[in-house]
C-alpha positions in Angstrom: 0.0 0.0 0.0 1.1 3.4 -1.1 0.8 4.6 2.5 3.8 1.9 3.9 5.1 2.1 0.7 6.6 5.8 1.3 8.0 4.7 5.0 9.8 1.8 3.6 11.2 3.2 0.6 13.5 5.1 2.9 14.8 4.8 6.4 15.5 7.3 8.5 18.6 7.6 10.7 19.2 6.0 13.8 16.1 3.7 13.9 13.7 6.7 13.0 10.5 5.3 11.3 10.7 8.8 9.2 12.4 8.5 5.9 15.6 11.1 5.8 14.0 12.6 2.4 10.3 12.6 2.0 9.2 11.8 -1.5 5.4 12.0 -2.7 4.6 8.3 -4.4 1.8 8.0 -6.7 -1.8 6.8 -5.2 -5.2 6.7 -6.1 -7.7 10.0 -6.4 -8.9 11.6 -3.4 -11.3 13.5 -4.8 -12.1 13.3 -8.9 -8.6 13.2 -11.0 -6.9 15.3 -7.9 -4.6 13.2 -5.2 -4.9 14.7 -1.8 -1.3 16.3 -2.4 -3.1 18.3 -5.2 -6.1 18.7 -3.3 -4.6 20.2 -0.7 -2.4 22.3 -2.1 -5.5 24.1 -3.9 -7.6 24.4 -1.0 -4.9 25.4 1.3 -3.6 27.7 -1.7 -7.2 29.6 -1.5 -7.5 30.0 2.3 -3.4 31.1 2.4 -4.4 34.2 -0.7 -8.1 35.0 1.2 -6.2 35.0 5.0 -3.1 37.4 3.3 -5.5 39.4 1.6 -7.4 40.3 4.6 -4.8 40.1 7.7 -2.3 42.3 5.5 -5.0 44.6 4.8 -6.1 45.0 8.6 -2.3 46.0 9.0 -1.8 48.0 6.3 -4.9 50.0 7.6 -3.4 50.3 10.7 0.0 51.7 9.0 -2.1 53.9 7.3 -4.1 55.4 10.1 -1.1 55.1 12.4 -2.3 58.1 15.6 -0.7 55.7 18.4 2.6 54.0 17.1 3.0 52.8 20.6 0.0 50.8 20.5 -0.2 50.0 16.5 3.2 48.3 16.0 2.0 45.8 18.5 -1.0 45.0 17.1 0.3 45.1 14.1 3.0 42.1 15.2 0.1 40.1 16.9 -2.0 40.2 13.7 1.0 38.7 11.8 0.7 35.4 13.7 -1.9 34.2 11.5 -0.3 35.0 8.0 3.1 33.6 9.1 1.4 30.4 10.7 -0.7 30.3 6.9 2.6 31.1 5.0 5.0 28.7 6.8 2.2 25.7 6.2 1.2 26.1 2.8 4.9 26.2 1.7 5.5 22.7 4.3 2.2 21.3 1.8 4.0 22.3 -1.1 7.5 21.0 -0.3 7.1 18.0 2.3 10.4 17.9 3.3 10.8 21.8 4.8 8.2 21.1 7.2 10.5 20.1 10.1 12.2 22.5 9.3 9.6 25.1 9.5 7.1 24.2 12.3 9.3 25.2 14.9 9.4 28.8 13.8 5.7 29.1 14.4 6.2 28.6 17.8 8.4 31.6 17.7 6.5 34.1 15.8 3.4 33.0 17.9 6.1 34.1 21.6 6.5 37.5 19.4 3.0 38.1 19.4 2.2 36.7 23.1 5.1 39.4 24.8 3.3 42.2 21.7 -0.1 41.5 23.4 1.1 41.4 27.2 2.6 45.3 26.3 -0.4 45.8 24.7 -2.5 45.4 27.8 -0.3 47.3 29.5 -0.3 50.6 27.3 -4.2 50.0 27.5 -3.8 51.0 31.0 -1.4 53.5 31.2 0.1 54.9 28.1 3.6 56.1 28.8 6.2 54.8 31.1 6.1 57.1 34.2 2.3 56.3 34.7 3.1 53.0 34.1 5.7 53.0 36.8 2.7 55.2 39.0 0.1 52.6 38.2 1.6 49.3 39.2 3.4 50.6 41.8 0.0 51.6 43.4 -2.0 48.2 43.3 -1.6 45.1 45.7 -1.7 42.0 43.8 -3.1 38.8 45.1 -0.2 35.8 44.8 -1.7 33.1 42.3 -1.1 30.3 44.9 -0.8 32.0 47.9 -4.5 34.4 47.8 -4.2 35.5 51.5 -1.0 36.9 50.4 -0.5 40.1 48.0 2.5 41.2 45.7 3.0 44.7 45.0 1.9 46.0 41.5 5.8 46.4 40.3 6.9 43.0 41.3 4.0 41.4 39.6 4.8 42.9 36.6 7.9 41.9 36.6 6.8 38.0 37.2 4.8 38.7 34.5 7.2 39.8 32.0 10.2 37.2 32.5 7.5 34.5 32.2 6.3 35.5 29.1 9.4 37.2 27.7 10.8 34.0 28.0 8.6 32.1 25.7 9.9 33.9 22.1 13.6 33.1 23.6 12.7 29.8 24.0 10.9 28.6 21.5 13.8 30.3 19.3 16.5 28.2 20.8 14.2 25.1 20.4 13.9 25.8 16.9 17.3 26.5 16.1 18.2 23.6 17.6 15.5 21.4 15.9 16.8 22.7 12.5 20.5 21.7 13.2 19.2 17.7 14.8 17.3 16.9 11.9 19.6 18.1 9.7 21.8 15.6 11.9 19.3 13.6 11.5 18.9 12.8 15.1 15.8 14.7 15.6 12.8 12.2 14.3 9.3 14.2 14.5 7.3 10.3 14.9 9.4 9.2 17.6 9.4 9.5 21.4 12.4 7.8 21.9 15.0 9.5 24.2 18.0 9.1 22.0 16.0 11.6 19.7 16.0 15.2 20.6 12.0 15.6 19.6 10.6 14.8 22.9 13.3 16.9 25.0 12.5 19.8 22.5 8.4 19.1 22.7 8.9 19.2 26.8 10.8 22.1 26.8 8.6 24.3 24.6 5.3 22.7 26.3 6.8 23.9 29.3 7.6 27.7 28.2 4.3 27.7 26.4 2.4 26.7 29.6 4.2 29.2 32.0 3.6 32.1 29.3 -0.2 31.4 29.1 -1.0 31.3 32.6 1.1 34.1 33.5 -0.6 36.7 30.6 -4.0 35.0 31.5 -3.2 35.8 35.5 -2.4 39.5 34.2 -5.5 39.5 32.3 -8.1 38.0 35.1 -6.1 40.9 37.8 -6.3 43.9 35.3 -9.2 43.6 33.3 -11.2 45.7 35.5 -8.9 48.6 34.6 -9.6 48.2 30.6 -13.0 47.0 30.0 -13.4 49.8 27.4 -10.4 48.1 24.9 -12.5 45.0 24.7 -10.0 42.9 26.2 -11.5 40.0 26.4 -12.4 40.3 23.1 -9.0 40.6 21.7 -7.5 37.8 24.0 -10.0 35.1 22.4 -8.8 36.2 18.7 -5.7 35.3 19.8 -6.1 32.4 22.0 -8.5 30.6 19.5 -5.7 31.0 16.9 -3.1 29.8 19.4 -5.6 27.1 21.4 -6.8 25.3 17.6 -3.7 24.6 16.8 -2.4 23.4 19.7 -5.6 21.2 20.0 -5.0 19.7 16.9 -1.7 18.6 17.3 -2.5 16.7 20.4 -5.8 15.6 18.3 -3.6 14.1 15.0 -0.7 12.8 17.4 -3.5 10.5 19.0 -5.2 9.8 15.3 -1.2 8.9 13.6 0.1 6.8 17.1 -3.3 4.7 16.9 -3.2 4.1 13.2 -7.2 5.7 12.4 -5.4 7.5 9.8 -4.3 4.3 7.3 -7.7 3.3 7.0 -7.6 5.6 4.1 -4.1 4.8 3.0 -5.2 4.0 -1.0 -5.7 7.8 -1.4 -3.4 9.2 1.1 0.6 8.8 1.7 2.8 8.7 4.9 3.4 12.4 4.1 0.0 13.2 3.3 -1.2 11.8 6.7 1.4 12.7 9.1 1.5 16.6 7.4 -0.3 17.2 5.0 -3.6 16.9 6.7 -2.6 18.7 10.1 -1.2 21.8 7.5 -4.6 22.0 5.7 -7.0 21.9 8.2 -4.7 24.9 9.8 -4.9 26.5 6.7 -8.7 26.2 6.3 -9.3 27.3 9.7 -7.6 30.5 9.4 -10.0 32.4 7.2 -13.0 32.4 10.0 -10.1 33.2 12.6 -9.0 35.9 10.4 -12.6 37.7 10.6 -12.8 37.4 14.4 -9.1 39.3 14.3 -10.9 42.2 11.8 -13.1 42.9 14.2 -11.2 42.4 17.1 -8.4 44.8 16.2 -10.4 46.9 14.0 -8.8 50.8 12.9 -11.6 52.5 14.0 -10.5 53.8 17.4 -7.1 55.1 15.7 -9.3 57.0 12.9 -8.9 60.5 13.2 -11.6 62.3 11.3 -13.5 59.3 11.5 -13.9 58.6 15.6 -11.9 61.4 17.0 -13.6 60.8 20.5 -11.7 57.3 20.6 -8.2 59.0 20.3 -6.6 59.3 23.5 -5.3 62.6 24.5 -1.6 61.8 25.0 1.3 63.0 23.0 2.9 60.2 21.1 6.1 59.0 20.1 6.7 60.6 16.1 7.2 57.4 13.3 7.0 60.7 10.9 7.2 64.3 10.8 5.6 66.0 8.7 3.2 69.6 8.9 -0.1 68.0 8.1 -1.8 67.3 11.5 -5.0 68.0 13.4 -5.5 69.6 16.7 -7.7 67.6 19.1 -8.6 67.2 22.5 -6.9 69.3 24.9 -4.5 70.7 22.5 -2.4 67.7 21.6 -1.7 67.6 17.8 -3.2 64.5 16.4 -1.5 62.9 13.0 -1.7 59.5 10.8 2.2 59.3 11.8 3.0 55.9 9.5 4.4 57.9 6.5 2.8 58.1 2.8 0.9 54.6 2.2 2.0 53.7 5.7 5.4 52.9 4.3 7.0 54.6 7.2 4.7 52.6 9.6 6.1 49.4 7.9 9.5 50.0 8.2 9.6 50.6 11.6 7.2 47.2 12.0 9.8 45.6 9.9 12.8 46.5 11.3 13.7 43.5 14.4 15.8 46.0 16.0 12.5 48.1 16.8 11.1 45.2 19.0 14.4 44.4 20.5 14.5 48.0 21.7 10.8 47.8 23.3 12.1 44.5 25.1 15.0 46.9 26.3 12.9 50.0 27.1 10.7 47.6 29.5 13.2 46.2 30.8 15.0 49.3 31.8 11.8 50.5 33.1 11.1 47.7 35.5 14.5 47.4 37.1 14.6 51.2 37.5 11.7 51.1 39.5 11.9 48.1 41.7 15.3 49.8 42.4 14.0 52.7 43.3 11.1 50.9 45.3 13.7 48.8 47.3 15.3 51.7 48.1 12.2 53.8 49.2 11.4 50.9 51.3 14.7 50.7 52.7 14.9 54.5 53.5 11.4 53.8 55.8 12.8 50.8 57.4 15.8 53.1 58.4 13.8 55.9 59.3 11.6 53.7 61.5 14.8 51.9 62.9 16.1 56.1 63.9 12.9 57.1 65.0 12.6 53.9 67.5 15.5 54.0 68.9 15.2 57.8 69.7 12.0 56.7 71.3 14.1 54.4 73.0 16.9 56.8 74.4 14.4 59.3 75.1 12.6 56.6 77.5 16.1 55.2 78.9 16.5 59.5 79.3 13.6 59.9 81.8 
């Protein structure tokens, strides 16, 4: 059968039950003349043009009708998720053998966007990094497994930001380092075995992925009373269905391929088509809905200018452009589109890594300058209650 056929043709390294080179062999029609390979690549091939045309439109809106870089760029890298996740597994469809090479890089673009929507939240609440500092520092946190006990605001956020900042870093690693074992061929995507590094690299990033969730889903559950007019909730389910499908369907085909189901229809379908091909389409297909529910939740309308102007917060903003156009409103602040002609300007900034990498800096500077200065407030009170007691003290020895 054409299904075994493709597994014995070749064997992989090492004892792994996956050929070193993936080749498509001939089999029966899946549906009319089409095998599933060509099936699948045209269905997959319309959902990946209909998901680009309408994700890269939502951000080129946004690059467009950039008023609040600060907040834009970031939705504009958690918006990418779903055109780099459709990208990265039509071209695995297309050419079999890049797909281990590929999937772990979804894992990183999907870190990218978690930290992007974590500092999202946070700008939602306070929109510049001295109010920021003001806000947090203000609130009393309840510790997740501790309740009777409370953090301060500042140290939460910190927690908060390791754990998910570590998730990109990662994932990154883990995908680096899944490129260079299967190209050792010591890797084996089927296999559990220990001697292969797929089941150190799937506990390490299910272990990242699992401390990022709950700690931005802790953040969410203790601040969404201070954002309820962003629609949080909202924009957390377009991006957690995107993130939660997938995952849900990896644990759902690794079941379906370890307990055979999927060779009952092995006349029409190859190794290759079972064990990636199907997962990649139904990713694909599911996409396009996902890709409304992200229209709408991370619409342009409260950036709009002329349009909404009551939705523009009245804060001065960090320039992309400058130019003399611009439009006075609310309390005197100028008000601009700052992403450039066509939003070109917009892009390259959104483009440019070294944009993001300076973000991750800027936060980071900002937290430790403040738990600094918090330690040391609180260690100029212990010392001032230390002098004041033990002037109480003398005065009482005194009299």
């Amino acid at each position: 059968m054409a299904f075994l056929r493709s597994r014995e043709a070749a064997a992989g390294s090492f004892g792994c039950p996956i050929p070193d080179h993936l080749d498509q062999y001939e089999v029966g029609p899946f549906v009319g003349n089409l095998t599933f390979y060509q099936f699948n690549m045209i269905v997959s091939g319309i959902c990946t043009a209909i998901v680009l045309i309408l994700i890269f439109g939502l951000m080129g809106r946004h690059a467009m009708h950039m008023s609040n870089p600060n907040e834009q760029l970031k939705i504009m890298r958690i918006c990418n998720l779903i055109p780099s996740y459709q990208i990265l597994s039509f071209i695995s469809i297309c050419f079999p053998n890049s797909y281990i090479y590929l999937q772990g890089f979804t894992e990183v673009l999907q870190g990218v966007a978690l930290y992007s929507f974590l500092m999202l939240l946070c700008d939602f609440m306070s929109p510049n990094d001295k109010s920021k500092v003001e806000f947090f520092s203000s609130l009393e946190i309840k510790r997740q497994w501790q309740p009777k006990k409370k953090r301060n605001g500042l140290a939460f956020l910190s927690l908060t930001w390791y754990s998910v900042l570590q998730y990109p870093v990662v994932t990154w690693i883990a995908a680096v380092s899944q490129v260079v074992t299967q190209s050792l061929h010591v890797y084996c995507l089927e296999s559990t075995a220990p001697h292969f590094a797929h089941v150190w690299l799937q506990a390490i990033t299910s272990i990242s992925t699992s401390v990022a969730i709950n700690a931005i889903l802790q953040f969410y559950m203790n601040m969404k009373g201070y954002m309820t007019k962003h629609k949080p909730l909202l924009k957390l389910m377009a991006f957690k269905l995107v993130v939660g499908l997938v995952l849900l369907e990896k644990i759902l085909f690794l079941i379906l391929t370890s307990t055979n189901v999927l060779k009952t229809h092995s006349t029409s379908m190859t190794y290759i088509d079972a064990m990636m091909g199907l997962p990649t389409m139904v990713i694909c297909v599911q996409m396009v809905p996902l890709s409304f529910l992200v229209l709408y939740a991370y619409s342009t309308k409260p950036y709009e200018i002329s349009n909404s102007p009551r939705t523009v917060r009245p804060r001065e903003y960090q320039t992309v452009e400058s130019d003399d156009d611009g439009e006075i409103l609310m309390s005197g602040f100028q008000k601009r589109y700052q992403g450039g002609r066509w939003g070109l300007r917009a892009w390259a900034v959104y483009l440019n890594p070294l944009e993001l990498l300076r973000d991750v800096k800027a936060a980071y500077v900002m937290i430790h300058s403040a738990r600094a200065l918090q330690k040391a407030h609180a260690k100029e009170r212990v010392q001032d209650e230390m002098v004041r007691y033990e002037t109480r003290h003398e005065s009482g020895e005194g009299a």
